[in-house]
N, C-alpha and C positions, 0 to 999 in steps of 0.2 A: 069314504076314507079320507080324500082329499080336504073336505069340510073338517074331518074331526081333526087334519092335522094342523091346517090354518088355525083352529081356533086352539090348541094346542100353541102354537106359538104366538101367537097375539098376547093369550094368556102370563107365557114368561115374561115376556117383552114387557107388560101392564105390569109385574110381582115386581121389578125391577124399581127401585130408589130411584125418582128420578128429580131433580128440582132446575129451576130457573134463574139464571146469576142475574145481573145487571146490567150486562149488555144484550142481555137476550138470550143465551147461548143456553144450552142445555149440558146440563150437567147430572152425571151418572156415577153412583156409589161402588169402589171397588174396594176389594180387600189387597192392601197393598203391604210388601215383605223387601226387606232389602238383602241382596242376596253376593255375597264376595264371593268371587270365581276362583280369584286365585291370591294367596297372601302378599298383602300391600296393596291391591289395587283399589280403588274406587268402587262401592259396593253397587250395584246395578237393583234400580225399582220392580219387582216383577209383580204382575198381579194374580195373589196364589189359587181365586175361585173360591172353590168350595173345599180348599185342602187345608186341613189344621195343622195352620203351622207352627212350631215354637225353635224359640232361640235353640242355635245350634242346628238346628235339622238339616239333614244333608238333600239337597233339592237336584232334581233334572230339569233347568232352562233353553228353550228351546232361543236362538238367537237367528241374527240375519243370514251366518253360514251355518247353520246346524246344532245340533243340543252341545250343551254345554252342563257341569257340575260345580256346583258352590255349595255355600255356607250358610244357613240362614242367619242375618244379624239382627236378630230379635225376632218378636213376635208377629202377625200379621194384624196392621189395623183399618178401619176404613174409612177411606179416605173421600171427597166427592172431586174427582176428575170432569174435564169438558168430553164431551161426547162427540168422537173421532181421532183422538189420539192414543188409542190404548196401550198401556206398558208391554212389555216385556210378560209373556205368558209363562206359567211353571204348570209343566206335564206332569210330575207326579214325584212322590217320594225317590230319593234313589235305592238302590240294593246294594246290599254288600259288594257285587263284582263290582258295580260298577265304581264305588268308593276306593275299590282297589286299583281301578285301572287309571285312576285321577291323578292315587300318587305315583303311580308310572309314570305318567305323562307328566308330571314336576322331573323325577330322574331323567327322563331324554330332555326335556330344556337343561338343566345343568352339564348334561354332556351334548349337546348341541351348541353351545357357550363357547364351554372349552373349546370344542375344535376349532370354531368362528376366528376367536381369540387368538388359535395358533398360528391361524393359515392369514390375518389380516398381518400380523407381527412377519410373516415369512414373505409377504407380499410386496411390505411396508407400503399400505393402501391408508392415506389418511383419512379416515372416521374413528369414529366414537359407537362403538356395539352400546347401543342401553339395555334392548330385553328382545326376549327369545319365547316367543307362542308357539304351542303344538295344541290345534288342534284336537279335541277330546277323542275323534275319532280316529285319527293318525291320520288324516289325509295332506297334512301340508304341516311347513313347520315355517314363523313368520320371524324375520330380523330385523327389528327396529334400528337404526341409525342416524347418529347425525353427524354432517360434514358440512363446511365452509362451504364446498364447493361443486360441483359434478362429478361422479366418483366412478371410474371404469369395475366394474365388478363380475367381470362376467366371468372371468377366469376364476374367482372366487365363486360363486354358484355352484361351475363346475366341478371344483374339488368338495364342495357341500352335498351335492347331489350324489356324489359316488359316494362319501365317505357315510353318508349316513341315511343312506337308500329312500328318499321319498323326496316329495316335491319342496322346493323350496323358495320363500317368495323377499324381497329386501326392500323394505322402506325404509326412505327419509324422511326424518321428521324436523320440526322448526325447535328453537331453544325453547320457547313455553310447553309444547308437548314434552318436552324432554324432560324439566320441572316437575310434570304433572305426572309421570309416570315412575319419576325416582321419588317426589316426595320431600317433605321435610319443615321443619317450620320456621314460621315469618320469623318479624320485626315485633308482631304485637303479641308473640308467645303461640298461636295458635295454629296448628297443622295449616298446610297451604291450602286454598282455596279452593284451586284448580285439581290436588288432588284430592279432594274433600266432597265436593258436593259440584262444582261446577262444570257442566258439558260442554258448551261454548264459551270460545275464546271475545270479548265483546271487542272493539276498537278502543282504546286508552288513548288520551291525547293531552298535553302539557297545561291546557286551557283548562280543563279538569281541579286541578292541582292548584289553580289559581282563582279559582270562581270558588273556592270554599279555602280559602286563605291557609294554602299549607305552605312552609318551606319549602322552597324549589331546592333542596340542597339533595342531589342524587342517592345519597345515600341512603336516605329519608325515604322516599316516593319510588326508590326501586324497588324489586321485590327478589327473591332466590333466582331467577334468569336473568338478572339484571337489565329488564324493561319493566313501564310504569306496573305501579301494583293494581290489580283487577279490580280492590275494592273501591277505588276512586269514583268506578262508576255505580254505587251501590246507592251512595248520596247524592250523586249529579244533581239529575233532575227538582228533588226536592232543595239544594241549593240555589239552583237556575230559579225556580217559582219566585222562593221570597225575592232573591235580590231581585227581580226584576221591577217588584214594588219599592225599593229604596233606591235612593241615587247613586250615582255612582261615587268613588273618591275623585278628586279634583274638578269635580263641577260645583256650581254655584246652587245655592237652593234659598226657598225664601223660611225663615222661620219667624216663632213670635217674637225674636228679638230685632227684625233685620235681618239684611241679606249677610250669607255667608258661603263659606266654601266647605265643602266634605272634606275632613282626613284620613278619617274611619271608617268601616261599616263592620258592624257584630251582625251576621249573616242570622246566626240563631237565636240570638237576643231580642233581633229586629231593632238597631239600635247604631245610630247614629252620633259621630263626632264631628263638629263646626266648627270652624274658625272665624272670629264676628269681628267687629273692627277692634281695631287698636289692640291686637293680641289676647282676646280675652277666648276662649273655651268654652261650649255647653256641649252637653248631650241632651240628645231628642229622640223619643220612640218613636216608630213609625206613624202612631196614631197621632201622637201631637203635630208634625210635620204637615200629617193632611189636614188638621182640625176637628178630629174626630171626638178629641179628648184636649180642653183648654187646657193651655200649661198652669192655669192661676187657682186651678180645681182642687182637687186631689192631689199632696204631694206625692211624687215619681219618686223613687229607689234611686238616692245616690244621687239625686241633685238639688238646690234650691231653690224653694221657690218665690218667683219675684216678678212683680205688676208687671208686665209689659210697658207699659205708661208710665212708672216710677222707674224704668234701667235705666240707667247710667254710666255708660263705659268710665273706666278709671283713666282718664287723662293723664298723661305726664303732667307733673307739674301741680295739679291738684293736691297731694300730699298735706298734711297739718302741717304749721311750724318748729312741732315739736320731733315729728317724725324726721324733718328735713335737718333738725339739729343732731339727731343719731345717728344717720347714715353718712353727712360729712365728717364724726368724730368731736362733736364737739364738747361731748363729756371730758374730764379731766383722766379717766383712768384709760379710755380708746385711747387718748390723744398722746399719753406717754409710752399705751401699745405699739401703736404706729412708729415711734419714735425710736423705741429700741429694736425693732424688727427692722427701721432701716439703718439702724448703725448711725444715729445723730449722736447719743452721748460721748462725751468727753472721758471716758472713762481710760487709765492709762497702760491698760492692754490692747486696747483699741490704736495708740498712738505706738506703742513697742512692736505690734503685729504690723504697721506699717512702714515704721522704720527699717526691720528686717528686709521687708520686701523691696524696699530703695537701696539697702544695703548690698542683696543678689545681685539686681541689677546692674550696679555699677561695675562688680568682681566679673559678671560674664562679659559688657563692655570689655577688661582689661587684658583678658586671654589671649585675643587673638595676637594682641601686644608682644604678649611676653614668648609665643611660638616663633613671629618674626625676629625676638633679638636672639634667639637661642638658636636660629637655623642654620647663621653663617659658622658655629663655632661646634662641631659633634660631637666632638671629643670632650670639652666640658661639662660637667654638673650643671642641672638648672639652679637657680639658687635665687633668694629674694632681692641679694647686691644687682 
């Protein structure tokens, strides 16, 4: 018997999809379903077996403290997982009772809320209530919160515990869980991240935001908790690669023109701006830079192309004759431009608009005059005698 059952499971074991990634690892095909517990939250992977599952179906998930009831969100497909991490299991369809006893358990969180609510406002306990967990099977009932600061709560328990007879447990949580459990959406239109599809919080840092050329302007680069936004680090790495093969800005580099300095770098482009003597400007792809691709070849998108051996910087001072005679004005119609934008003609509006203004001048000289001989006398009229 022992034989037949070994080879009995060998057997399933061998039926099983199994294939081999790239690093070596073994990988193993599961029929994977996504399954929301409770309305708003983050829908949870479970892996349904050999249960037919389709959109809608009401599922029993077994989790870390005990079964739990959700929602199926969509159908089941198969997926190829690494072999040792396996999802989240689903026991079996649920039953009517139990669908009943689901929306119960939604009615005691909205009256476990409310009390929370009344006895924190009666306490005046500085937190923030975000959500309220009861347990499928009623064995506890969990208080998410956030505070600034250390929160004495224990009197608060107390009056939880009597008022609504079972065990009661109060976490703190940080501003980003807080985010991810209210919900809501970005900057780029799309539901948040965090409560969307992402389980871990990754580290963000300002260097991030600056190694793929975004505006550091806060508004920009924060996200709904008002810390950096998660997806910064979605493109890091692949940022970090290229530039690591381009120079940096403000270093020197050699091209086919002569040495310059970087002012640019188009990270995606792979694409370089220099500054070469006497003011002049190129761009250079990364391949021309190493010599991979001649700049004298193939013309490049958006620049010109010119012998290395025939450049020429433009010199001051090089200019035609003719060009030098345009820019000083020496045409006849510049030259009377010039002329009348600065106010040189003779014209005799020009001479009456100055007159006036010698005219004011002198009448405010004469006031202060005409205050001192009218001071000694009060009783008199000013008058022009």
């Amino acid at each position: 018997m022992e034989d037949k059952k070994e080879k009995t499971g060998d057997a399933a074991a061998a039926a099983l999809p199994v294939a081999v990634d790239d690093k070596g690892g073994r990988e193993v095909e599961v029929s994977l379903c996504a399954v929301r517990l409770r309305p708003g939250q983050t829908p949870v992977h479970c892996d349904a077996g050999d249960i037919a599952v389709e959109d809608g179906e009401w599922l029993v998930v077994r989790l870390e403290h005990g079964l739990e009831v959700g929602v199926a969100m969509g159908g089941a497909r198969k997926v190829m997982l690494k072999e040792g991490c396996p999802p989240v299991a689903v026991e079996r369809l649920a039953s009517t009772r139990e669908i009943e006893l689901y929306y119960q358990n939604l009615d005691h969180e909205r009256h476990a809320r409310a009390v929370c609510l009344e006895l924190i406002d009666e306490l005046g306990l500085e937190m923030k209530l975000i959500r309220v967990e009861r347990q499928y099977e009623g064995g506890k009932i969990i208080f998410y919160y956030s505070a600034e600061g250390r929160v004495d709560f224990r009197e608060l328990v107390k009056r939880l515990v009597s008022s609504l007879q079972t065990r009661v447990e109060m976490r703190q949580i940080g501003i980003r869980h807080e985010a991810r459990m209210i919900g809501g959406v970005g900057n780029c239109g799309r539901e948040l991240c965090c409560s969307l599809f992402l389980e871990n919080f990754a580290p963000v840092s300002i260097k991030m935001a600056k190694t793929q050329n975004l505006p550091l302007n806060p508004n920009k680069i924060s996200g709904f908790c008002g810390r950096l936004l998660c997806c910064l680090t979605f493109e890091y790495d692949t940022y970090r690669e290229i530039a690591s093969e381009l120079p940096s800005p403000g270093k020197k580099c050699d091209t086919p023109y002569g040495e310059g300095r970087v002012t640019r770098v188009d990270i995606l482009q792979q694409k370089v701006n220099v500054a070469l003597a006497h003011g002049e400007f190129a761009e250079f792809t990364r391949a021309e830079l190493s010599g991979e691709v001649p700049v004298g070849g193939k013309k490049p998108a958006g620049k010109k192309v010119v012998n290395p051996s025939e450049w020429q910087p433009a010199w001051p001072g090089d200019e035609p004759e003719a060009e030098k005679g345009r820019e000083k004005g020496g045409n006849g119609r510049t030259g009377g431009r010039e002329k009348r934008a600065r106010g040189g003609s003779g014209s005799s509006k020009g001479k009456k608009k100055n007159s006036v203004k010698k005219g004011r001048r002198k009448k405010r000289k004469k006031r202060p005059d005409r205050k001192k001989a009218g001071s000694g006398q009060p009783g008199k009229k000013k008058g022009k005698g």
